[in-house]
N, C-alpha and C positions, 0 to 999 in steps of 0.2 A: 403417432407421436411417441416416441422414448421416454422412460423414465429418467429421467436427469440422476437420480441416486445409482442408476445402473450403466450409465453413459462414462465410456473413458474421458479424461481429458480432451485430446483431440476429436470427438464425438460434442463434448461441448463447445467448445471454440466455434466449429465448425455450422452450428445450428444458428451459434448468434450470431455469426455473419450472416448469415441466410435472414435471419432477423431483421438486423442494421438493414441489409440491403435489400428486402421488403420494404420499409420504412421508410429509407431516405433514399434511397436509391443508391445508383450505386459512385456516382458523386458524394454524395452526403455523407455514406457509408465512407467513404475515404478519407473525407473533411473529417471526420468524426474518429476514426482511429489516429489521424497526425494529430490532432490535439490531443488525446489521451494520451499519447506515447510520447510526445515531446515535452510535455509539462511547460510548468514556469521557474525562472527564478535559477537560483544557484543554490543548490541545496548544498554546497562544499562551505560556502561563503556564511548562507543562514547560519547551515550548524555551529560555525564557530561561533556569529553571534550570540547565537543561545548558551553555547556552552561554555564560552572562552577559551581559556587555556588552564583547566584543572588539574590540581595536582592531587598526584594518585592516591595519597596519604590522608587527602579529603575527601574524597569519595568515595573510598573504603571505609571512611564514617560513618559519611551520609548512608552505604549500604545496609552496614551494619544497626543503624538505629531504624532505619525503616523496618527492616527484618524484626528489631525486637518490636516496635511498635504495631507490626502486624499479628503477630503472637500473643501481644495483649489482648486485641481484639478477640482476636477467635477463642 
């Protein structure tokens, strides 16, 4: 077995496929990457819910006060 801290990327990828598809097979192993990769929802759509439509002039505020309010802290 490899040390994970000394495996390139594609070296890890690679093993946890080999994983998944010990595990689930390699059915499973497929069910199981189309859900991970496909996600849900509309994240185009969410983010505006969360964000709205802000104006830049306030949120270079809000930056600015969180900034100092973190500096307090520390």
């Amino acid at each position: 077995m490899m040390d994970a801290r000394t495996m390139t990327l594609e070296q890890i990828r690679m093993a946890g496929l080999a994983a998944l598809r010990r595990s689930l097979g390699v059915v499973g192993m497929v069910r199981f990457l189309q859900q991970s990769e496909t996600g849900w929802g509309d994240y185009t759509k969410d983010r505006n819910q969360w964000l709205g439509d802000p104006d830049l002039t306030e949120l270079a505020k809000k930056i600015q006060t969180r900034h100092r309010n973190r500096k307090k802290r520390v």
